[in-house]
N, C-alpha and C positions, 0 to 999 in steps of 0.2 A: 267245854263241849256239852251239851246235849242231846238225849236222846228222847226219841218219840214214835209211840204203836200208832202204827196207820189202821185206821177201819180193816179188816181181813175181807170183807165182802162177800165171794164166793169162796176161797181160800180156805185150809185149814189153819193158817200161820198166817199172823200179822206181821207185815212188813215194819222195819225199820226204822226210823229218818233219823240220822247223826247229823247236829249242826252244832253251829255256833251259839255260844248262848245266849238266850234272848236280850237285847237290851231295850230299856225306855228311852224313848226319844220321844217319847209326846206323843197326842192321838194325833191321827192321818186325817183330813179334813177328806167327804166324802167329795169325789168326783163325777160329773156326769159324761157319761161317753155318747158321742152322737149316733151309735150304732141303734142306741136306747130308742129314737124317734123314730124310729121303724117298724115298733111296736107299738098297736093299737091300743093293748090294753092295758098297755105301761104311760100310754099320754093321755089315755079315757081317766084314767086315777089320775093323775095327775092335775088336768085339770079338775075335776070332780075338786079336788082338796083344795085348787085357788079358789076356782067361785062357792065352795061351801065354808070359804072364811070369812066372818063378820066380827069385825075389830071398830069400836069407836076411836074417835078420834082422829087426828089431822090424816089428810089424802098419802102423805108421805109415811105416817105410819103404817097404812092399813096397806098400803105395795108392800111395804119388809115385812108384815103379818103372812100376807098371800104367797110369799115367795119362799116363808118359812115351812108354812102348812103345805107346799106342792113339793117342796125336798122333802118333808117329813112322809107325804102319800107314797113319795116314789119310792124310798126307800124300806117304806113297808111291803109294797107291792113286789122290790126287787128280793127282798127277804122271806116272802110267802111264795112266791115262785120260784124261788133260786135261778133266775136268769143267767145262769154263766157261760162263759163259752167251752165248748163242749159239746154242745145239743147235735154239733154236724154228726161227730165221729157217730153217735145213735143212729141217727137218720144214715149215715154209710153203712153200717151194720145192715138196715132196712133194707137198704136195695141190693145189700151183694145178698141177704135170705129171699129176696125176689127173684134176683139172677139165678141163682140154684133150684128154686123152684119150675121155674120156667124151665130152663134143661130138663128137665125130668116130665112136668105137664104139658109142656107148650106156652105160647104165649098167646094168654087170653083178654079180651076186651078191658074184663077187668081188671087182670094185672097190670096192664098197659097204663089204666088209666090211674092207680096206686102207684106207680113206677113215676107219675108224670109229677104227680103230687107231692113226691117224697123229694124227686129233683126240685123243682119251685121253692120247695123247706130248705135244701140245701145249700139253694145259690144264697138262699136269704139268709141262712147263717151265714156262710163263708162270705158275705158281706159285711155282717155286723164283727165278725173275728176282726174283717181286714181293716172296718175302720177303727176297731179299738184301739189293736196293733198300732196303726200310724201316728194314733192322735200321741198314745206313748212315746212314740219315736221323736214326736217333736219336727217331724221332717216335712216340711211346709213346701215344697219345691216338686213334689212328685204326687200326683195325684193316684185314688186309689186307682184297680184295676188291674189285671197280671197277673192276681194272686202273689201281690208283694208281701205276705205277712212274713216270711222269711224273714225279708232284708228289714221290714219295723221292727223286727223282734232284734232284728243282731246289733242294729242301730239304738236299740232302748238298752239292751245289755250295755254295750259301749257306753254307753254314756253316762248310766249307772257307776260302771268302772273308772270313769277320767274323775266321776264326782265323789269319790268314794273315800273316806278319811277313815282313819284310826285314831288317833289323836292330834292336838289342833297346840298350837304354842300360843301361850298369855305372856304375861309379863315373869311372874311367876316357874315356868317352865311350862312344858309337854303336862295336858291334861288329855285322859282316855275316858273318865267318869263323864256317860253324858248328862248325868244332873248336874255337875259341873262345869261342864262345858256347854251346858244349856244357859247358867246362870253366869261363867264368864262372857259370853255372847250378850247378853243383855246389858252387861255392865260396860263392856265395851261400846256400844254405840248408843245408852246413856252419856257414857264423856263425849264421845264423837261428837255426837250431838246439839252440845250443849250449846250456847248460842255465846258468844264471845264479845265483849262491849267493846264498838272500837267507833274512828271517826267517819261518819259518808260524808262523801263529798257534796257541796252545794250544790242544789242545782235555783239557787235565786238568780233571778236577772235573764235566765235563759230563757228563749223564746222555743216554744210550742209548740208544732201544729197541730190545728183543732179540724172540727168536724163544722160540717156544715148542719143550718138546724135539719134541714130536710133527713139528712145523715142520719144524725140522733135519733130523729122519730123512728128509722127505719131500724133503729137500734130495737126500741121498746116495744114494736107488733109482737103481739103473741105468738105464739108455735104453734103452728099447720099440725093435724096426722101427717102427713104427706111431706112434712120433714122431718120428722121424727122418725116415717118409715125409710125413709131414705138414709137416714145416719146407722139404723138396725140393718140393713141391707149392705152397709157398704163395709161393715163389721166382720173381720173372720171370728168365726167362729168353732176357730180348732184354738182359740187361745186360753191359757189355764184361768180360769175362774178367780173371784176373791173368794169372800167370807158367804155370800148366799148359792156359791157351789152349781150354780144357772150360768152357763154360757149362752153366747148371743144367737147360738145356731136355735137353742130352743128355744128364745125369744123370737126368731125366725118363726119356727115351726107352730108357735104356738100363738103368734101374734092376734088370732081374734079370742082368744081368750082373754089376754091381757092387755090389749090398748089401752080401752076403756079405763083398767084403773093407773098404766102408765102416763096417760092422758092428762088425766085429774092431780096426779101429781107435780107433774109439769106446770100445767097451768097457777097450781098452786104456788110454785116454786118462782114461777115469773110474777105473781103478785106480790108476792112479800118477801122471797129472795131470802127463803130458809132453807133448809133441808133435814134430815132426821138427823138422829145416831146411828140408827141401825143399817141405813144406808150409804154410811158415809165412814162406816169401819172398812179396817184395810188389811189387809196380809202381807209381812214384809218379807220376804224371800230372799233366801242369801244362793247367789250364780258365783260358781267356781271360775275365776278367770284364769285361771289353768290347772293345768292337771298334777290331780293328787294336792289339793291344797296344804300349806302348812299353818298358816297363820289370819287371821282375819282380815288383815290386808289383802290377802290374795283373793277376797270376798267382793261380789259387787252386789248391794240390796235394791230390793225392787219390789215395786209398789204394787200388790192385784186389789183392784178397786172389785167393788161388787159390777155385776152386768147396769142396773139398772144407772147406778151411779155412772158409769163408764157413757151411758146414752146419755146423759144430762150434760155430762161436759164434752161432751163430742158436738152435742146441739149448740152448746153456746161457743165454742169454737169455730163450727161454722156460721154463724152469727157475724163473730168478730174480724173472721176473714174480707169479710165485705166493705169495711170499711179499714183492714189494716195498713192498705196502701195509702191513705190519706194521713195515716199518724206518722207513718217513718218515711226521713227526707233522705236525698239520693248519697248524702255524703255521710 
């Protein structure tokens, strides 16, 4: 156990906090919540720090440069402002010391029109609350509105709770140590792994079906904006992020900032049919397939591509769509 002085505040006594003692599990990869784009002067920085990035080198670099320097902006801006949530309960304070006022003066033009101001503040938090909440909750099926942050909140507890381990069994026994159990994890899907030599089956002799040339060609036309915005549009963008921590919503939201150098990259990418590193790192994430896991078997991993990467093969998948009916025969 642990204990910990909370700031006293206004207090003569500092409050308490008794927990659990802290353990290392690794740093927390930052997240961006879509509540954020609702803020002007959290996407004014933000862009500001894509286009004030100037990186030489290939088109595919200089996106994972811009995309490094707008999470870097934002999360100075969100650490210079302390953006949390919270701001509502202030702004309640606000208008119940208007309410009290008013009882005693009246209600005057100007109060009225303070009263109207602080509401408009309000609703605009208890929006950004209620979409944090949800995006936590994972809960894809219920859109905001209602003032659901209750049910996201009991729905992220929960789930917290079914995913929640103490110690995880190796070969070895029950480990608790998570520097150990950080490092049995990695060992363990090291062997999983590993690629196994064994015999494929022939495929000589067997017949094909091919594309016609007209096909083909229609293979290799470059990439439209207009389908690329199309594959950004048809993207949720409540989905947990990779490694550049930008989800597609604010590739949505922010789309005339960034075409232009998504654009270039693309195009890039359909000439020579490279792509970076830095684009093309991944996050593997371990999903508990049932509750209270015990062992890494009970684990299903899973891939979070970066956003950008995520649009590049969503584009040539619908590409490929087009002519998939022609390669697979009916039997």
């Amino acid at each position: 156990m642990r204990q910990l002085g909370l700031p006293r505040t206004l207090s003569d006594h500092n409050a308490i906090l008794v927990g659990k003692k802290w353990e290392d599990w690794g740093p927390k990869p930052f997240h961006f919540f879509n509540g954020w784009l609702e803020d002007k002067g959290l996407m004014e920085e933000t862009v500001k720090g894509w286009n004030g990035c100037k990186s030489a080198g290939s088109k595919g670099f200089s996106l994972a440069s811009k995309a490094k320097e707008a999470k870097k902006s934002m999360r100075c801006w969100i650490a210079v402002k302390k953006r949390v949530v919270g701001e509502g309960k202030f702004i309640e304070n606000i208008l119940a010391e208007l309410d009290s006022k008013a009882e005693v003066d009246g209600w005057t033009d100007c109060l009225r029109k303070e009263r109207m101001d602080c509401l408009a503040k309000l609703w605009k938090e208890l929006r950004k609350e209620e979409q944090l909440w949800r995006q936590k909750s994972r809960v894809n099926w219920l859109k905001e509105g209602d003032k659901n942050s209750k049910f996201f909140h009991s729905m992220k507890n929960g789930r917290r709770m079914r995913n929640y381990f103490n110690d995880i069994s190796f070969g070895s026994g029950k480990i608790s140590d998570p520097v150990l159990i950080k490092e049995g994890v990695v060992d363990f899907f090291k062997n999983y792994y590993t690629k196994v030599k064994w015999n494929h089956p022939s495929i000589i002799g067997l017949n094909f079906m091919g594309l016609k040339d007209s096909e083909r060609e229609a293979l290799k036309v470059g990439f439209s904006e207009e389908e690329v915005w199309a594959v950004v549009c048809s993207c949720d963008g409540n989905q947990t992020p990779g490694p550049d921590d930008l989800n597609l919503d604010f590739v949505k939201a922010n789309w005339n900032a960034i075409q232009v150098d998504l654009m270039n990259f693309i195009h890039e990418f359909h000439r020579n049919g490279e792509s970076v590193k830095d684009l093309n790192k991944t996050f593997v994430a371990l999903i508990p397939k049932r509750t209270h896991p015990e062992t890494m078997k009970d684990f299903r991993p899973i891939s979070l591509v970066n956003s950008m990467y995520k649009i590049l093969a969503k584009v040539l998948a619908n590409r490929l769509k087009l002519v998939m009916g022609c390669l697979i025969s009916e039997s």
